[in-house]
C-alpha atoms as an extended CHARMM CRD file, in Angstrom:
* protein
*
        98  EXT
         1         1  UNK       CA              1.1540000000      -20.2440000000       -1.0740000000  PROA      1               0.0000000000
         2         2  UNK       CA              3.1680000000      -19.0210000000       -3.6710000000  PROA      2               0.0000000000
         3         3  UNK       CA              2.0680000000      -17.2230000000       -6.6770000000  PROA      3               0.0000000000
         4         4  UNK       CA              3.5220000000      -18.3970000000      -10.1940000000  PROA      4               0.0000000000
         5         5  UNK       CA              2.6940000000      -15.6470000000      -13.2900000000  PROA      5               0.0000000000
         6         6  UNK       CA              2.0960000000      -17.8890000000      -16.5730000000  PROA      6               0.0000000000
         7         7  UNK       CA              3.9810000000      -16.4560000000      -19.6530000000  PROA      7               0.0000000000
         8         8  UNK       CA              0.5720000000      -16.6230000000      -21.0770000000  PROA      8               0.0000000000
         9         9  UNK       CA             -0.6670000000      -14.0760000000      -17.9770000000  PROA      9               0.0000000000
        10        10  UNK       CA              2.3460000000      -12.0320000000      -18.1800000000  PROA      10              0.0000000000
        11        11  UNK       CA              1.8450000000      -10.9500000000      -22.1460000000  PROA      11              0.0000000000
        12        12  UNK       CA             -1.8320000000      -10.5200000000      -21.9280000000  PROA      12              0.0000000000
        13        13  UNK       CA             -1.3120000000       -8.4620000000      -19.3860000000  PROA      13              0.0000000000
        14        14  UNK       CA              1.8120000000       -6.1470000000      -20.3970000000  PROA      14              0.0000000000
        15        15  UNK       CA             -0.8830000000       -5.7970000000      -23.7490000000  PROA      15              0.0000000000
        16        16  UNK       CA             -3.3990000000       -4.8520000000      -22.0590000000  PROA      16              0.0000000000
        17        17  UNK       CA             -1.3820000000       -2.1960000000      -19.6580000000  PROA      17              0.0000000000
        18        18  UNK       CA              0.0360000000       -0.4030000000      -23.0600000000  PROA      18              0.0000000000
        19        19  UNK       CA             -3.6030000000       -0.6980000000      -24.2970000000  PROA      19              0.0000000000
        20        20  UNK       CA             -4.2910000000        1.2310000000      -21.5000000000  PROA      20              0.0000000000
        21        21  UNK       CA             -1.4020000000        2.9960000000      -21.2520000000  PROA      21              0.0000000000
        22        22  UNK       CA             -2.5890000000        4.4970000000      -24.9830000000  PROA      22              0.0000000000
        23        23  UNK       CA             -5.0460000000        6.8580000000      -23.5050000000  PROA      23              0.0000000000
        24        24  UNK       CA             -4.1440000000        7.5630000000      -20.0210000000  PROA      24              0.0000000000
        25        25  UNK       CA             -0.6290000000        6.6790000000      -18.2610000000  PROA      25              0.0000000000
        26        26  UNK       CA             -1.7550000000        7.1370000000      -14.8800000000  PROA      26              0.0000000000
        27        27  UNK       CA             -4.8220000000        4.9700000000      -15.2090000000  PROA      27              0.0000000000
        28        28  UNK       CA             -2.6400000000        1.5550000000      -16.2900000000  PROA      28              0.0000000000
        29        29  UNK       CA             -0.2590000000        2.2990000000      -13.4660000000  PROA      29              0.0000000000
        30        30  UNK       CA             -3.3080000000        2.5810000000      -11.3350000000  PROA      30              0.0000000000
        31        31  UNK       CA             -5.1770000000       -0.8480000000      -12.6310000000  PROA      31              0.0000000000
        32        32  UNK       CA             -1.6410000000       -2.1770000000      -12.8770000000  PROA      32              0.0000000000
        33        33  UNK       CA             -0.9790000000       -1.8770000000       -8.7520000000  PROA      33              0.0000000000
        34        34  UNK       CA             -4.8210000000       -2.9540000000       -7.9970000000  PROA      34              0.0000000000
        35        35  UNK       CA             -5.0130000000       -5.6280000000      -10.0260000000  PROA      35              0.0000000000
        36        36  UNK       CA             -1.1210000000       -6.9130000000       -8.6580000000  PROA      36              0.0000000000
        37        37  UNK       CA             -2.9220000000       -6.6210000000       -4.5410000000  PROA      37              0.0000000000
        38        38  UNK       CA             -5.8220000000       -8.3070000000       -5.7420000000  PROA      38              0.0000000000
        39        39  UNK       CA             -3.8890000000      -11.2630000000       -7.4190000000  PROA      39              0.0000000000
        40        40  UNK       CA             -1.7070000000      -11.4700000000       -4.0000000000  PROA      40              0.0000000000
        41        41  UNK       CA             -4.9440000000      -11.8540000000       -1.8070000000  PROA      41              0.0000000000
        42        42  UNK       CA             -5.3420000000      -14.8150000000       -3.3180000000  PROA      42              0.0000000000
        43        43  UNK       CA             -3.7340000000      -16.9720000000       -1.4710000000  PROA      43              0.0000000000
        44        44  UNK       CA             -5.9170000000      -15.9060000000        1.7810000000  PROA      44              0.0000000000
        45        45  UNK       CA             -8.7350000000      -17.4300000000        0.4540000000  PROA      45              0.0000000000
        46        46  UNK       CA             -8.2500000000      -19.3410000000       -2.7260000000  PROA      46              0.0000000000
        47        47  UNK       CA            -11.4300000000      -20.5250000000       -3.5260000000  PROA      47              0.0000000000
        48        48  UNK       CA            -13.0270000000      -17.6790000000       -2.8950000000  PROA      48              0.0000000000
        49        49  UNK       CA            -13.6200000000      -16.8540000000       -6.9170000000  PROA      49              0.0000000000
        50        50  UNK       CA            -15.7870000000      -19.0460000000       -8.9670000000  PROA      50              0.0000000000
        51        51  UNK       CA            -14.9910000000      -22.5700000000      -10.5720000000  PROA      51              0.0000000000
        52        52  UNK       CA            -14.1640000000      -21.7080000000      -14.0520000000  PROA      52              0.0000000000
        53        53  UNK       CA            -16.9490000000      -20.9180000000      -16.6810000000  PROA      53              0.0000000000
        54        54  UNK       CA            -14.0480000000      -22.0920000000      -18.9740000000  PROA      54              0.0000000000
        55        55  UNK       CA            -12.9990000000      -25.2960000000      -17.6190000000  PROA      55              0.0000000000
        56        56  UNK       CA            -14.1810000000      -28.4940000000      -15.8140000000  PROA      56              0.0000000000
        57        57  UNK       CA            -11.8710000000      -28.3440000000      -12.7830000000  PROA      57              0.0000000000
        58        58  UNK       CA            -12.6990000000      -26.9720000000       -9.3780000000  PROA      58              0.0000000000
        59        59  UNK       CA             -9.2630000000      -26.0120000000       -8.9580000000  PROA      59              0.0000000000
        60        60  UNK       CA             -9.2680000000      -23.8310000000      -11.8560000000  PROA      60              0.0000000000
        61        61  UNK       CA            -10.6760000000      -20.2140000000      -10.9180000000  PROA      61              0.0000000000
        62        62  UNK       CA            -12.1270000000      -17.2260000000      -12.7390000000  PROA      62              0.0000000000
        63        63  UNK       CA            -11.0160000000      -13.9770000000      -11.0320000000  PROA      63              0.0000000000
        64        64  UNK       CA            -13.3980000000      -10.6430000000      -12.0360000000  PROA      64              0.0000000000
        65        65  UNK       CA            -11.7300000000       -7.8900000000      -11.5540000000  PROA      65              0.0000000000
        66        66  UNK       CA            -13.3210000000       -4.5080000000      -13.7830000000  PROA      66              0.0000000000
        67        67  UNK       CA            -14.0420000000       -5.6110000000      -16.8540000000  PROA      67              0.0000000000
        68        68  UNK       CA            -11.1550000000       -8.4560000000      -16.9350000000  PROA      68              0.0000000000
        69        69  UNK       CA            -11.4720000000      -11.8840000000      -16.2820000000  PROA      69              0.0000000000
        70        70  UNK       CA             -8.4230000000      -13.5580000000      -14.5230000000  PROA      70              0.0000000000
        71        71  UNK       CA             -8.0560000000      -17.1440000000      -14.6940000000  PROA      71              0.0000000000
        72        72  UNK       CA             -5.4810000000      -18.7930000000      -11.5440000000  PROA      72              0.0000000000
        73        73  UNK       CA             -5.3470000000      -22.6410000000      -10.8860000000  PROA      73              0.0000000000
        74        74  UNK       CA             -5.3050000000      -23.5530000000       -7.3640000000  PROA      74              0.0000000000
        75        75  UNK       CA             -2.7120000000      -26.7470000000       -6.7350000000  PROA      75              0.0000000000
        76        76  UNK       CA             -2.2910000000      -27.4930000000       -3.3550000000  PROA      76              0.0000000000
        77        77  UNK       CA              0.3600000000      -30.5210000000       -3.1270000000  PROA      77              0.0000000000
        78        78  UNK       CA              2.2370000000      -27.5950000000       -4.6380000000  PROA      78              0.0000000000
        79        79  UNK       CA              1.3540000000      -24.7430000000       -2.5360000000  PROA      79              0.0000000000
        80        80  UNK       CA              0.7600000000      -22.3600000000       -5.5930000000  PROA      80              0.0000000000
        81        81  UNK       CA             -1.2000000000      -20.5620000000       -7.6290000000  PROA      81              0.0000000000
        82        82  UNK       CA             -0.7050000000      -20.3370000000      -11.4780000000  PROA      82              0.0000000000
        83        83  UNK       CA             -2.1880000000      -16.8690000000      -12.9510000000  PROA      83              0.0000000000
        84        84  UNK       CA             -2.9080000000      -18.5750000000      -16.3780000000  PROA      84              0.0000000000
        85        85  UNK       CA             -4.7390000000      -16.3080000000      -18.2630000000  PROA      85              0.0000000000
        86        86  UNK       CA             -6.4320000000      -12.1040000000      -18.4610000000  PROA      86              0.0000000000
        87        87  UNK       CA             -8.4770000000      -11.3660000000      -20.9310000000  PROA      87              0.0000000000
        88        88  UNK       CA            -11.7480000000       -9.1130000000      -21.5880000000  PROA      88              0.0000000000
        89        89  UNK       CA            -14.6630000000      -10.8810000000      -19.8940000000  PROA      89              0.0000000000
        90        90  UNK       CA            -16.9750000000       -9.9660000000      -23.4170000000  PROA      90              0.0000000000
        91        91  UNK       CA            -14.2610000000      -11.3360000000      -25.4200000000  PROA      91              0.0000000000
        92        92  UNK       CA            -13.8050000000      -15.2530000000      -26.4380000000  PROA      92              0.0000000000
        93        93  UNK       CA            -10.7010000000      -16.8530000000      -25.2440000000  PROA      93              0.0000000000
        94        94  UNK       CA             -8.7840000000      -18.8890000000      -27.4870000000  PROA      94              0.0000000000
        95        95  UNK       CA             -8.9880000000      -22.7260000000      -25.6470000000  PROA      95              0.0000000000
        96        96  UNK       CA             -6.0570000000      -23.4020000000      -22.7970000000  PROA      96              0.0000000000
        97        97  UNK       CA             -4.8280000000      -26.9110000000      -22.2620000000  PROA      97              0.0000000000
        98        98  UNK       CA             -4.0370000000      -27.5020000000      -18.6010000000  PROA      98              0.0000000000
């Protein structure tokens, strides 16, 4: 399966990598290369993460990973995954049309 980053993903997460960046360099880098082998496991088991809290489709997924929530879309006549959305799992998200 291939992975596909949403531009969504990809500025939520460059934010929150110079968020972290702020205080400590080395600890962004170091959540930065986690978080990337985490997201590329996925496509071993890709439904191995909840159904969304956030949405009403079984093929939508909510990743924890620390304190973050990652939500990926699972389309298989595709063969991808989407990583839509990171965000603070205490913080609201602003509503995501699929």
């Amino acid at each position: 399966m291939d992975i596909v980053y949403n531009p969504v993903f990809e500025n939520q997460f460059i934010s929150i990598i110079d968020t972290i960046a702020f205080d400590k360099p080395s600890a962004s880098m170091k959540f930065a290369l986690k978080l990337e082998k985490a997201i590329l496991d996925i496509p071993n088991h890709p439904f191995k993460y909840r159904a969304s809290f956030y949405f009403n489709n079984k093929n939508i997924r909510d990743m924890i990973y620390k304190k973050y929530t990652i939500i990926y879309e699972v389309n298989l006549d595709k063969n991808r995954i989407e990583i839509l959305k990171i965000f603070n799992k205490n913080k609201p998200i602003v509503s995501y049309s699929t």
